[in-house]
MARDRENBA-91981 format. One record per residue (C-alpha): residue number from 1; chain; x, y, z. Coordinates in nm, 3 decimals. Example, Ala and Ser with C-alpha at 12.3 -4.5 7.8 and 13.67 -1.06 7.14 Angstrom:
2
 pos unit       X       Y       Z
   1    A   1.230  -0.450   0.780
   2    A   1.367  -0.106   0.714
//
This chain:
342
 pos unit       X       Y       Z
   1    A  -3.913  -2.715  -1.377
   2    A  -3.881  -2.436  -1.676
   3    A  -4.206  -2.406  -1.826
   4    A  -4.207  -2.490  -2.206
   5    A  -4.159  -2.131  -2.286
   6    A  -3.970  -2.018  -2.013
   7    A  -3.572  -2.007  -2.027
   8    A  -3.262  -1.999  -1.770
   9    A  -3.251  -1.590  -1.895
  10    A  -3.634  -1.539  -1.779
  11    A  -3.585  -1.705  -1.455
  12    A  -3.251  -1.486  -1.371
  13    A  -3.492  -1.162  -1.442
  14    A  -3.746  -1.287  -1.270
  15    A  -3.489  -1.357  -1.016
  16    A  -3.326  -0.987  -0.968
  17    A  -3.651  -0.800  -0.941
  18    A  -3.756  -1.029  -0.683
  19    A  -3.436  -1.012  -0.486
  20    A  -3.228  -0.698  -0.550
  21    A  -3.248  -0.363  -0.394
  22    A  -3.491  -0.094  -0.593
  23    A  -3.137   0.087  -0.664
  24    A  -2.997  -0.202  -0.875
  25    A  -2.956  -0.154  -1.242
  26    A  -3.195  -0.452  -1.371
  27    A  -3.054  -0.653  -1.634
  28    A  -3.364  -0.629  -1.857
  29    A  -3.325  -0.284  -1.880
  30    A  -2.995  -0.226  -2.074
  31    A  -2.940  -0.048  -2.339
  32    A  -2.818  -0.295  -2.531
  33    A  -2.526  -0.301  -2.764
  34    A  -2.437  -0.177  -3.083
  35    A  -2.466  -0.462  -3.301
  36    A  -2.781  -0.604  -3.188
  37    A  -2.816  -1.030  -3.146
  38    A  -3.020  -1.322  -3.069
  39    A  -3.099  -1.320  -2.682
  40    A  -2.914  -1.648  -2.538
  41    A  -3.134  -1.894  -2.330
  42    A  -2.871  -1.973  -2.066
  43    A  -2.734  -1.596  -1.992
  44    A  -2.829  -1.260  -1.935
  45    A  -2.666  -1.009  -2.114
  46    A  -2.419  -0.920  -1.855
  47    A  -2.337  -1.281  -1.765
  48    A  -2.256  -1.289  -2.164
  49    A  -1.989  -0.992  -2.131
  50    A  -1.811  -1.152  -1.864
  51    A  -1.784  -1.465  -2.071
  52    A  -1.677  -1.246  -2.367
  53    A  -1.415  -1.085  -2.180
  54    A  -1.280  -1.412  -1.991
  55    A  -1.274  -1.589  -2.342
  56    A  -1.051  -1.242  -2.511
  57    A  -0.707  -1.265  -2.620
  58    A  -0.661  -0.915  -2.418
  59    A  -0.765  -1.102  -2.075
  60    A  -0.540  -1.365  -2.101
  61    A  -0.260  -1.113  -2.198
  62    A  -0.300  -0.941  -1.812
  63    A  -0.096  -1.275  -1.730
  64    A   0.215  -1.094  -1.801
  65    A   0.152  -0.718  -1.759
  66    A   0.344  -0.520  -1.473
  67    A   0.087  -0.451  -1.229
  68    A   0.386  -0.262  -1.014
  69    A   0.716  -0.491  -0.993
  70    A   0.841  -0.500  -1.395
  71    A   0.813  -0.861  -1.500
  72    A   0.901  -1.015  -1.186
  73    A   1.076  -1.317  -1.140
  74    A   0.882  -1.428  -0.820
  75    A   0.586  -1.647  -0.913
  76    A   0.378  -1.435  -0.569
  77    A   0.381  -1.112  -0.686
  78    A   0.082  -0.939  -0.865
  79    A   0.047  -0.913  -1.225
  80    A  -0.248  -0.730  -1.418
  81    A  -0.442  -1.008  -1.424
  82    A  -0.445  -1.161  -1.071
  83    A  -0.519  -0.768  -0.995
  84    A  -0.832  -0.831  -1.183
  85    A  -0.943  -1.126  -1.019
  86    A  -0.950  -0.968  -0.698
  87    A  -1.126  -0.641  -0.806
  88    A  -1.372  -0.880  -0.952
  89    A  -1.381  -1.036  -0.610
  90    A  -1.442  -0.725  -0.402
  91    A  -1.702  -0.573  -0.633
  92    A  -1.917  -0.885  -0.630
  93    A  -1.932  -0.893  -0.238
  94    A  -2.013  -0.512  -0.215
  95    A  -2.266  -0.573  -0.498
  96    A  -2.408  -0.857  -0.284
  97    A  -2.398  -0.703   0.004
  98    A  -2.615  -0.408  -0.144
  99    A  -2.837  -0.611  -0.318
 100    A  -2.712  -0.426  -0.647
 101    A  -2.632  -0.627  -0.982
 102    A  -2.292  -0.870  -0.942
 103    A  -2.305  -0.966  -1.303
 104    A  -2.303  -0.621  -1.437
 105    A  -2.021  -0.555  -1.120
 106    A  -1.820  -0.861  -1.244
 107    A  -1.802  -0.798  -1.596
 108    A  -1.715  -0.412  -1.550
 109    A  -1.417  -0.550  -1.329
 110    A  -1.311  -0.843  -1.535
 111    A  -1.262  -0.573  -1.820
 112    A  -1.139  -0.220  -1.619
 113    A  -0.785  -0.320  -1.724
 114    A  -0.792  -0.501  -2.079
 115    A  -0.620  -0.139  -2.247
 116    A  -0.334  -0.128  -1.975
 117    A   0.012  -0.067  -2.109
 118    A   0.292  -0.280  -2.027
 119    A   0.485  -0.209  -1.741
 120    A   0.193  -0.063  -1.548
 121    A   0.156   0.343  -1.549
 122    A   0.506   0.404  -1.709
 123    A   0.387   0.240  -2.018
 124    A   0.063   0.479  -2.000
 125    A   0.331   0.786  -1.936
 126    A   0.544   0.671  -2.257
 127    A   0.191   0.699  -2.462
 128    A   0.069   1.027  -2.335
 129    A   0.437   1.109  -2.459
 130    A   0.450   0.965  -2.792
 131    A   0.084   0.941  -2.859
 132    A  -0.119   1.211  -2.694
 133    A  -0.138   1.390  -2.343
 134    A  -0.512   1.280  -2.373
 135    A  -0.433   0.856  -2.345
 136    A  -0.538   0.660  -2.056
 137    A  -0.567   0.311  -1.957
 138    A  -0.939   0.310  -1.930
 139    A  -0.997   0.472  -2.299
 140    A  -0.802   0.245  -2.422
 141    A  -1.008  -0.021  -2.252
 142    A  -1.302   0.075  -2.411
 143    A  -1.137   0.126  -2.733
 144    A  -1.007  -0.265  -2.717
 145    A  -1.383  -0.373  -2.636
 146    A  -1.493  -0.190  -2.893
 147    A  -1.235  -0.137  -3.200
 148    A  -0.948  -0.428  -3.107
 149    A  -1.054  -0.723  -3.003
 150    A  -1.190  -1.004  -3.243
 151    A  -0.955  -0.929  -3.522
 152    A  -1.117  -0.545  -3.509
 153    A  -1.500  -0.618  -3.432
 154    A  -1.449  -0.592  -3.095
 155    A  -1.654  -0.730  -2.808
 156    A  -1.998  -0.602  -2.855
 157    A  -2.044  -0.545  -2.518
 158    A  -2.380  -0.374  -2.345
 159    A  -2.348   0.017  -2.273
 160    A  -2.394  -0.023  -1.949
 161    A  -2.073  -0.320  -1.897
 162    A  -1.872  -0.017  -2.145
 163    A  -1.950   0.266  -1.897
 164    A  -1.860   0.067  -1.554
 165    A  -1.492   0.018  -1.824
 166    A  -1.408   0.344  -1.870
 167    A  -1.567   0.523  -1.572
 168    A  -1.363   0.321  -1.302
 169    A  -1.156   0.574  -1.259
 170    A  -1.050   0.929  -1.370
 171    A  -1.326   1.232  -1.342
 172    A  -1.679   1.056  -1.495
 173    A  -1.878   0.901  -1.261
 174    A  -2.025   0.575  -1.386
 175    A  -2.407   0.580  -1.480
 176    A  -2.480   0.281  -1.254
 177    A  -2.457   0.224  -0.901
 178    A  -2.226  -0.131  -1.042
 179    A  -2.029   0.073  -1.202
 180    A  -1.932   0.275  -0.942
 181    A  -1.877   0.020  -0.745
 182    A  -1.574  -0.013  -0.952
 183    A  -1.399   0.283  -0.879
 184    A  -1.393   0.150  -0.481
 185    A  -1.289  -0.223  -0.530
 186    A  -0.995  -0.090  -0.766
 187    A  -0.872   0.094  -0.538
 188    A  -0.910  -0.101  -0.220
 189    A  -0.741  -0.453  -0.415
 190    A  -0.431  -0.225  -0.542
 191    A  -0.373  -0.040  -0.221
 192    A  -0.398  -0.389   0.014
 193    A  -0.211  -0.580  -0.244
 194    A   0.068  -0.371  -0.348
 195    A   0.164  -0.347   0.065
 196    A   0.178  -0.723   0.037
 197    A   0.401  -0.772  -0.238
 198    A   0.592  -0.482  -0.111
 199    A   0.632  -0.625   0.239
 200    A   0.733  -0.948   0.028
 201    A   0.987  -0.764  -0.179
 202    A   1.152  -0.550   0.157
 203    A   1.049  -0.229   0.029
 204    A   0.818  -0.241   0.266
 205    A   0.705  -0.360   0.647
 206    A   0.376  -0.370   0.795
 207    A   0.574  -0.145   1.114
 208    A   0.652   0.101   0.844
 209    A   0.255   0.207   0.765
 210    A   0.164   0.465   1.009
 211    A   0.045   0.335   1.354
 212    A  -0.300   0.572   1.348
 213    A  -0.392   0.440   1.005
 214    A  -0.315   0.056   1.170
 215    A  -0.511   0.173   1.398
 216    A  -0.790   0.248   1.212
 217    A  -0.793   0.038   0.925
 218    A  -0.603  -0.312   1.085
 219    A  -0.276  -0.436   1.093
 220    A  -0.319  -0.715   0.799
 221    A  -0.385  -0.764   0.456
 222    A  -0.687  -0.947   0.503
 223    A  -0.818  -0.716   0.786
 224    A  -0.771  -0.360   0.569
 225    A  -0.981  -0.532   0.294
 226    A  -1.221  -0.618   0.515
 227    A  -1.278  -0.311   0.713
 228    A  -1.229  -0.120   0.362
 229    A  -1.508  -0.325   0.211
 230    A  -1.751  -0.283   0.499
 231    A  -1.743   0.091   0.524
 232    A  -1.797   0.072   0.154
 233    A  -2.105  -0.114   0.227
 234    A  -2.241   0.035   0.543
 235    A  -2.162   0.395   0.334
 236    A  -2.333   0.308   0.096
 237    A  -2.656   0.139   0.231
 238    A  -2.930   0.407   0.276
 239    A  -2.732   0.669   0.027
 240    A  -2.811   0.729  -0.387
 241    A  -2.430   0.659  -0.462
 242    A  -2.163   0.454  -0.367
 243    A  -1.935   0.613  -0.100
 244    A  -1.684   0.514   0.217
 245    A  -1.773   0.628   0.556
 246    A  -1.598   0.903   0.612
 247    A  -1.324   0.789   0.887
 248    A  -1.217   0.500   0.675
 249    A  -1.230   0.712   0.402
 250    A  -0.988   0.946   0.529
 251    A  -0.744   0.649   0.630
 252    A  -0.756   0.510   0.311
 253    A  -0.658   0.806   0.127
 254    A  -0.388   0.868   0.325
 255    A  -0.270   0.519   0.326
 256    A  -0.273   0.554  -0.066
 257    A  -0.096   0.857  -0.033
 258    A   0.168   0.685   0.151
 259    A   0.236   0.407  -0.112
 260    A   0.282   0.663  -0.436
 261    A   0.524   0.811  -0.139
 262    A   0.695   0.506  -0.066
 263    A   0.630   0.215  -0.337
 264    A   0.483   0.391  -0.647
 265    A   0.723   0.743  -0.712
 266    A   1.055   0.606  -0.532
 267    A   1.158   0.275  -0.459
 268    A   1.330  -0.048  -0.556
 269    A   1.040  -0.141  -0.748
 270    A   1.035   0.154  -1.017
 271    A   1.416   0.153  -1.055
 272    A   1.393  -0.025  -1.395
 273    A   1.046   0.210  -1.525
 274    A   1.288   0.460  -1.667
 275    A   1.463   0.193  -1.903
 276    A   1.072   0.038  -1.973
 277    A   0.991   0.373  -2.058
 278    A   1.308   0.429  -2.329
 279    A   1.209   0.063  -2.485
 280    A   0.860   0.151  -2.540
 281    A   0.933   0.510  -2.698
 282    A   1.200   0.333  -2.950
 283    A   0.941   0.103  -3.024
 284    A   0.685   0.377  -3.111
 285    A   0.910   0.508  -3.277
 286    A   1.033   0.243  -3.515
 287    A   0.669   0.157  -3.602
 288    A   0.551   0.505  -3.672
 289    A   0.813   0.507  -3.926
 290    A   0.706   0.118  -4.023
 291    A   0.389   0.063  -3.984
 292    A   0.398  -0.200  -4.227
 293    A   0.543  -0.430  -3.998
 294    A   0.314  -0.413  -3.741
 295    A   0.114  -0.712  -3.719
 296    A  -0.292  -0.803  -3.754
 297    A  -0.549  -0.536  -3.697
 298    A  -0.257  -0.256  -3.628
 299    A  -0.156  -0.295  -3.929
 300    A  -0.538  -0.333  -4.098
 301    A  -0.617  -0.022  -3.926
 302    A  -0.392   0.219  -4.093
 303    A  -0.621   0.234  -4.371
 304    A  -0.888   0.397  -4.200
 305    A  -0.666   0.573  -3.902
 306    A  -0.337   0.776  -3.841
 307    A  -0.022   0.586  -3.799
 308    A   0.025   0.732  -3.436
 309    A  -0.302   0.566  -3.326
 310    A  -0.250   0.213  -3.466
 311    A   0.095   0.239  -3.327
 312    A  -0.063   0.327  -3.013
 313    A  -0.280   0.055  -3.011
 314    A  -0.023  -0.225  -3.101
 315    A   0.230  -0.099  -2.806
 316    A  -0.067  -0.080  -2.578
 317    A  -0.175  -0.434  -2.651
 318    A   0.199  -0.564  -2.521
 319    A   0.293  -0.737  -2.242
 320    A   0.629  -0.668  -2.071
 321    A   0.812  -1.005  -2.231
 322    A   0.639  -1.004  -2.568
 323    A   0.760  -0.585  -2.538
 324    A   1.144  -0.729  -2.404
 325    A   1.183  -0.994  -2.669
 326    A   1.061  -0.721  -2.965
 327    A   1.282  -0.456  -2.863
 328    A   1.594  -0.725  -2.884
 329    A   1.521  -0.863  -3.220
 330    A   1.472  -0.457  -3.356
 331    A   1.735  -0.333  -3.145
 332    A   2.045  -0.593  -3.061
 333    A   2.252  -0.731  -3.246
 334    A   2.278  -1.120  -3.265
 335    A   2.623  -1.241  -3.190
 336    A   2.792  -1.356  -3.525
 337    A   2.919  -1.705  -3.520
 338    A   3.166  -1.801  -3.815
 339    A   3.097  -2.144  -3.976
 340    A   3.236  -2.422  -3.822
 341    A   3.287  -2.243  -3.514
 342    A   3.156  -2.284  -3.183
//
């Protein structure tokens, strides 16, 4: 029984210094977030972001965002946000495992993605192109937490949830051992599940990967993850940061080398990138030069920020289909039917 003054949020603090590892980030300690608000009974604060980012227009988005096949047709294949789900998957169990913070893991996870561009990394080309060399999917992850979402309050998530966002990848390290958690489970759900869908696809077989890094890492979806996820953990057990042990290290690398090789730079799935690419600079295009017709908080935004930014932001926040459908009704004509006429 709670004590009269005691809440659900004391007993989950009471619970994680009793129970996780002296590494662990502790939930009572974060930083906090910008705007500051009343503590809820029921949460902690990184159980809150998770909810937050579940409950965001930009999560349920992922739904239709390339994660590598363009808008498939195939109901199997992998979007952006079934990509999510199972990096949120693999960082709670290495979290677990470790004895480090899963809510802090979860929500970093459930949010790594929310800036990605449609159709995957072309889309993120096209803006470094139209926009700035500097753009990347994980600043603009941060800046939808922060600038886009809730008609342009943003999230108002903790620092610490922020940093595991837009450290998960590129040259930072996150501040947190949760964060950099991250940077692992990203990398071991894209590699494992872009050889499935690629096996499903026949770009791909499972005879065609390498027979040492079979060898090494297993010869099945669920068998890479798991050997993946343990040298993760047993790498990472009596060290100060998260790392792989170094043979499955090695193999994993070179297995990830393989797919940009033979799935990511040249194959049946990128044939249509170049024509993504083309539709999403016309579109930049056509907005830069009206920006009054962009809608919501794109549009709100050009009074305090340069046209190429909002712009930015509004062809970030597509998916491929809402992207497709736009770039028809700008761009192609609608056949004429004369009255009477069928």
């Amino acid at each position: 029984m709670l004590g009269s003054s005691k809440t659900l949020r004391d007993v989950f603090y009471e619970r994680e210094e009793a129970t996780l590892s002296p590494r662990a980030f502790l939930t009572k300690n974060t930083r906090g977030r910008e705007i500051p608000c009343t503590p809820c009974s029921n949460r902690t604060e990184f159980q809150r972001d998770r909810d937050r980012i579940i409950h965001s227009k930009s999560f349920r988005r992922l739904t239709n965002k390339t994660q590598v096949f363009l808008c498939p047709a195939g109901e199997h294949y992998r979007t952006r946000l079934t990509h999510t789900l199972e990096v949120a998957q693999i960082a709670r169990i290495i979290a677990r495992a470790l004895l480090l913070n899963e809510d802090l893991c979860e929500a970093g996870a459930l949010g790594h993605d929310l800036g990605h561009t449609p159709f995957g990394h072309a889309g993120e080309r096209m803006m470094q192109q139209c926009y700035s060399a500097d753009f990347t999917h994980y600043k603009q992850s941060l800046r939808v937490v922060e600038k886009l979402e809730n008609n342009g309050r943003g999230l108002n998530l903790t620092w610490e949830v922020k940093d595991a966002i837009v450290n998960h990848t590129g040259d930072n390290t996150a501040a947190t051992l949760e964060g950099a958690i991250m940077r692992f489970a990203d990398r071991i759900a894209y590699i494992n599940h872009d050889i499935d869908d690629a096996c499903r696809a026949g770009i791909l077989t499972l005879d065609d990967i390498p027979r040492h890094l079979s060898d090494v890492l297993g010869n099945s979806h669920g068998i890479r993850i798991n050997t993946m996820v343990t040298a993760v953990i047993e790498g990472s057990r009596d060290s100060d940061r998260i790392k792989m042990t170094e043979t499955v290290a090695e193999a994993t690398d070179e297995l990830r080398a393989f797919l940009f090789k033979n799935v990511y730079l040249d194959s049946a799935a990128k044939k249509e990138e170049e024509k993504a690419m083309v539709l999403l600079g016309d579109l930049f295009r056509y907005f830069e030069k009206n920006p009054e017709k962009m809608p919501g908080i794109y549009k709100a935004n050009l009074e305090n920020e340069p046209v190429g930014r909002c712009v930015c932001d509004f062809i970030s926040s597509m998916t491929d289909r809402y992207a497709i459908n736009l770039y028809k009704e700008i761009f192609i004509p609608s056949v004429w039917h004369p009255p009477g006429e069928v």
